[in-house]
C-alpha positions, -999 to 999 in steps of 0.1 A, spaced: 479 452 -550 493 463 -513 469 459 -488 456 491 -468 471 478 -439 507 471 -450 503 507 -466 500 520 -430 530 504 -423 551 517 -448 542 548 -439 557 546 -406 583 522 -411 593 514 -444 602 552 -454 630 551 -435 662 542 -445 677 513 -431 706 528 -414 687 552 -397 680 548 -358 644 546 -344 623 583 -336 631 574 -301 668 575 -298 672 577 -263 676 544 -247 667 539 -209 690 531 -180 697 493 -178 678 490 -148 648 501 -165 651 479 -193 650 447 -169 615 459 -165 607 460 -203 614 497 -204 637 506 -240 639 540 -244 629 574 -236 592 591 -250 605 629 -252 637 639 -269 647 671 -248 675 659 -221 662 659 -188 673 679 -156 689 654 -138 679 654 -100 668 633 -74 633 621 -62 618 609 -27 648 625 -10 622 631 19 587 618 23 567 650 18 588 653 -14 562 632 -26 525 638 -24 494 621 -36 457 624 -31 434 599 -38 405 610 -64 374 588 -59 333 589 -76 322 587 -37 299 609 -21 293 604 17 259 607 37 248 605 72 237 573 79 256 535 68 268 504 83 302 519 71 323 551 88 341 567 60 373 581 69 400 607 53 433 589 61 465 605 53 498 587 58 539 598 57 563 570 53 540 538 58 533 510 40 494 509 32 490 476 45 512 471 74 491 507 84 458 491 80 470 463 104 481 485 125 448 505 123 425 476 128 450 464 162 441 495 176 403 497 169 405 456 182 386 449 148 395 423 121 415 434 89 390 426 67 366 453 84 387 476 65 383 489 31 402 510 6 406 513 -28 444 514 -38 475 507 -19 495 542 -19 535 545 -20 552 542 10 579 570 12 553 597 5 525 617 24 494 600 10 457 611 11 430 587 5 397 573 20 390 543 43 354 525 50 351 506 83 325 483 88 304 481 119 276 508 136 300 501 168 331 519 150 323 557 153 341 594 154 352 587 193 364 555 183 385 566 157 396 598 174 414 575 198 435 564 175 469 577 177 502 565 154 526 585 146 529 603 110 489 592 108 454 612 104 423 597 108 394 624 104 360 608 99 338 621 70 306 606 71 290 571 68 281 546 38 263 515 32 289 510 8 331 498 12 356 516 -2 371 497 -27 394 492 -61 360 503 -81 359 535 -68 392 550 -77 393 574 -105 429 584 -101 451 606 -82 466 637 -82 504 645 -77 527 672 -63 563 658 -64 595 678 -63 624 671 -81 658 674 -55 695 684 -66 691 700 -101 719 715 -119 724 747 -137 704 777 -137 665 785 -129 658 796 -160 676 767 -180 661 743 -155 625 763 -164 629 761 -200 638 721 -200 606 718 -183 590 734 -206 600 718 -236 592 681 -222 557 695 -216 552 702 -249 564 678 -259 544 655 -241 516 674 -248 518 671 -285 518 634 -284 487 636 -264 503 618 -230 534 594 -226 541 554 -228 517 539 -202 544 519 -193 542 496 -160 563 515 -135 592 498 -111 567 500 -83 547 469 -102 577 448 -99 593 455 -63 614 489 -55 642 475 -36 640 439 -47 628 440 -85 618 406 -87 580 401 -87 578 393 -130 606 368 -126 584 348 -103 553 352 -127 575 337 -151 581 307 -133 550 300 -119 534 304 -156 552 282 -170 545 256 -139 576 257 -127 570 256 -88 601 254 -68 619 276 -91 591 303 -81 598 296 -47 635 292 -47 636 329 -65 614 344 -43 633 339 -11 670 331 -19 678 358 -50 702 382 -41 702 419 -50 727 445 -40 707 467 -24 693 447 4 708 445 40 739 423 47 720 400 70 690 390 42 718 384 17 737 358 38 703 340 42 693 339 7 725 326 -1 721 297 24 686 289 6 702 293 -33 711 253 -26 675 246 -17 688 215 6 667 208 40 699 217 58 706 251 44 676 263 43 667 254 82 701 278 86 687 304 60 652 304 84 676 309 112 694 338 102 666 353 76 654 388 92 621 389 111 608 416 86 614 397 58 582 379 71 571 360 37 603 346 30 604 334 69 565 319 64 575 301 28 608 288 53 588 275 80 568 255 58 594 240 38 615 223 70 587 218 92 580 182 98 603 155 100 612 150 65 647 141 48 644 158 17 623 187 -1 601 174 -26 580 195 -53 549 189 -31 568 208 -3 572 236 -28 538 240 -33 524 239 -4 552 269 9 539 288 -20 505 285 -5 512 302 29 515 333 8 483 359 7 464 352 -26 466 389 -35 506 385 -32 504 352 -55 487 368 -82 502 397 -78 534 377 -94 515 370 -122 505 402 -132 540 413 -129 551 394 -154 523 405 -173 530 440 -169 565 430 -180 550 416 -209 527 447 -218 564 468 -211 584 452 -238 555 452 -263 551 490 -260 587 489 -259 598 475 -297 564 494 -309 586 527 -299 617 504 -317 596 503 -349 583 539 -347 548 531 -345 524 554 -334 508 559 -296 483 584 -302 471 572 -338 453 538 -349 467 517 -373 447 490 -394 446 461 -372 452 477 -335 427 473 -308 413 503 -296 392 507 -264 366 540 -258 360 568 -230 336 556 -203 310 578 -187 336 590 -162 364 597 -192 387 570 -187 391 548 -208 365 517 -210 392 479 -211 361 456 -207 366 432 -234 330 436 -244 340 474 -257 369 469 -277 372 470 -314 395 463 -338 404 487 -365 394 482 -399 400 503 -432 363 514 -433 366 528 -397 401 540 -390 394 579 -400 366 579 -378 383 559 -352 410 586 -351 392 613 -346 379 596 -314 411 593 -310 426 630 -310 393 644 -291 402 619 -262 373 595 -267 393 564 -279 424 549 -269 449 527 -288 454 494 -268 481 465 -260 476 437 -245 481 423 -208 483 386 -221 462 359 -201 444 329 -215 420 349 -235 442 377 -255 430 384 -286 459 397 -306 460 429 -328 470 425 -367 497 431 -392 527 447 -373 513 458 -339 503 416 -339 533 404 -352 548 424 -320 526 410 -297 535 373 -307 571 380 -311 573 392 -278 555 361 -262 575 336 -286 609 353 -274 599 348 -242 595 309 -245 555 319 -233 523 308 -244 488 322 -237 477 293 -224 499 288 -199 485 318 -181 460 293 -172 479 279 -142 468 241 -138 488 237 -103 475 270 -89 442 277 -108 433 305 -87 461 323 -100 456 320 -135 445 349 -157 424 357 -185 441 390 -195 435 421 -206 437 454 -228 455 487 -216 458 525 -234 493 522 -247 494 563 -238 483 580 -206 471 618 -210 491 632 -186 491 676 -183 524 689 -160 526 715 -143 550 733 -125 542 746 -89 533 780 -82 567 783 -65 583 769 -100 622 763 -99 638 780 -61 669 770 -45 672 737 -32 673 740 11 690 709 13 710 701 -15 734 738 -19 736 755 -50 715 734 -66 676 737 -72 647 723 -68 613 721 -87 581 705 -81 559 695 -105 516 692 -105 499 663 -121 470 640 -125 473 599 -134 441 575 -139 438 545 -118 466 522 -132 496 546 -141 525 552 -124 541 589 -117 576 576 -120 568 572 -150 559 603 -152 592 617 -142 616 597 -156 610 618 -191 619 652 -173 648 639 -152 661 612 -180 694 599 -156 716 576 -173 732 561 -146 729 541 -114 722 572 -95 684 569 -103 682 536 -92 704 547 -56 686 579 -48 658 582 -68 642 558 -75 657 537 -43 655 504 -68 687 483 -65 690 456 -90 712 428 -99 694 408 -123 684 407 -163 652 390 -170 654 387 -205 655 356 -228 687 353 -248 666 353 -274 656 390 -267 688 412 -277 690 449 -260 676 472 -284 703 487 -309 690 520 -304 
């Protein structure tokens, strides 16, 4: 007798003949897939285009549960930003006001080449309006908007909302128009697209973050260390490449010349430098190496780790699209997570359930009225897998890799380590074009522009987003749209492209 699992399978596998390609035929450009990204969602062919040609090309406001009062020990503030790192800004802030960093609160970090809306909670009943209003750095807006007794932070985020227009497109407004169109529905009729990790989570310019997750997962110190500051990619200055290629030896004498020559805003790589040669040693030992990695911010250490999660959670939703599995349907054996009171969905590992026959009707029907969400894992110490196919994935994936869950408990750094996680493998997503809709493009001539409306929960990524309605194929997305420059493949040799 088949088992009602393996029945679902069949029914979205098996039926198919075995010369036929997957649903999604439409693999992704090979910059992409370094990131664990396969193929394409939507079928229609893109518009082509460019992104983040100029900063206000790219808009987000911050959506968060606060309401402001009166009275607090914190000032709230409405800070909006054009073409400034979050961080480097909230130095800068904190200079200015002669207050320490950590007075300063906010709940996500915000994309740099963009105008950006969002709030910011500073501690202290000596910090008020005046204060701030003497603030003054250019391409920055401070406008005070009450008081708290409670800091921004990461828990108040619901989301954010998006206005972003497409540069450069080709062929007529109507054509342009109806393409749109089409991917909408599209995307509608699948309830939302991949929830993919987007390039942001693994470094625009200098995709590299996962690859040091991998090595510090798997213990492997120096290597970490020796990525991190002496891989070269094309797209980087002239200057930073002739330094990392002084450090690819990893000898005292190199890298003392690497630290020389390595630019002063490459400031990490320069800290991790300064640690390794200082002293009067003769030789580097592993020791050494762990003790640079250490002059790195915590946050930036485990953000390396959860890049090569995300890389992880990438190809999993990846070869689920390879076997034609379904996003916005339960099969016997996924793990699904539910809506919370605010109508995101709810990952605490206390909430999730795995789908059994008895349940998997009623599951689904959660399901298409929004109120459950199908689930894949970001792996740490304490994944539980799914079972039958979407399982078998999940290992596969983790085995390919050479990776196993418990080395996500990191004995050398345990700080670092990580218990993992469960994330929607679909985001709801509802496009919109602008009121102004497809118009001539004022800086690109003869070509056209469109700017498109959106909302993403806390987590997902507009680019990825976008890259269904523009769909490039070539390097130009990585040069002007995207601005990512890569020159490396992370992937096993165990781990083939997909065949498409």
């Amino acid at each position: 007798m088949v088992e009602s699992h393996n029945l679902d399978i069949i029914k979205y596998s098996l039926v198919k003949r075995a010369d036929q390609k997957p649903f999604f035929q439409e693999e992704s450009p090979e910059f992409e897939k370094r990131i664990g990204i396969w193929f394409y969602f939507t079928r229609t062919e893109g518009v082509g285009g460019a992104i983040k040609t100029k900063p206000t090309d790219f808009f987000v406001r911050e959506i968060t549960n606060r309401e402001e009062g009166e009275e607090g020990k914190y000032l709230i503030a409405e800070l909006t930003k054009e073409n400034w790192d979050t961080h480097n800004l909230i130095r800068e802030i904190s200079r200015r006001l002669r207050v320490s960093r950590n007075r300063i609160g906010f709940a996500g970090t915000k994309d740099k080449f963009a105008v950006t809306t969002q709030k910011i909670s500073i501690w202290g009943t000596d910090i008020e309006e005046k204060e701030l209003e003497r603030v003054k750095i250019r391409d920055v807006s401070l406008k005070t908007i009450g008081r708290s007794n409670k800091a921004v932070s990461l828990g108040d985020l619901y989301g954010n909302e998006f206005e972003i227009v497409i540069r450069g497109i080709e062929g007529s407004k109507e054509e342009i128009k109806g393409t749109i169109e089409k991917i909408t529905t599209e995307i509608e009729n699948a309830g939302g697209i991949p929830n993919f990790f987007g390039v942001q989570r693994f470094g625009i310019r200098r995709p590299i973050t996962h690859v040091v997750g991998n090595y510090l997962i798997k213990g492997e110190i120096k290597e970490a260390v020796m990525s991190y500051i002496s891989d070269v990619f094309p797209g980087e200055i002239e200057e930073a490449k002739q330094a990392r290629r002084l450090c690819k030896e990893g000898e005292l004498k190199e890298l003392k010349e690497g630290l020389k020559r390595m630019p002063s805003f490459l400031r990490y790589e320069k800290a991790i430098l300064n640690e390794l040669v200082k002293g009067g040693k003769e030789s580097i030992n592993e020791a050494n190496f762990l003790s640079a990695f250490s002059v790195l911010p915590k946050n930036l250490q485990k953000l390396f780790v959860h890049a090569y999660q995300a890389y992880l959670f990438n190809l999993v939703l990846s070869r689920r699209m390879k076997q034609s599995l379904p996003f916005n349907e339960a099969l016997i054996g996924d793990i699904v997570c539910f809506r919370n009171k605010f109508g995101f969905a709810d990952i605490n590992m206390d909430r999730v359930e795995k789908v059994k026959g008895d349940k998997k009707e009623g599951i689904n029907r959660l399901i298409k009225r929004g109120r459950a969400f199908v689930t894949a894992p970001v792996s740490g110490y304490e994944t539980e897998f799914a079972e039958s196919m979407e399982g078998e994935i999940e290992r596969e994936v983790l085995e390919e890799e050479g990776v196993d869950l418990n080395d996500f408990h990191i004995e050398e750094i345990p700080e670092i380590s990580s218990r993992g996680t469960r994330r929607p493998v679909l985001v709801p997503v509802k496009v919109k074009l602008s009121n102004e809709e497809v118009i001539d493009d004022d800086i690109n001539p003869h070509r056209n522009k469109a700017k498109l409306k959106f909302f993403l929960p806390k987590g997902s990524y507009a680019t990825v987003v976008l890259r269904e309605y523009m769909k490039m194929k070539a390097s130009g997305l990585e040069a002007s749209s995207y601005h990512i420059a890569t020159s490396r493949v992370h992937r096993s040799p165990s781990i083939p492209p997909p065949s498409g």
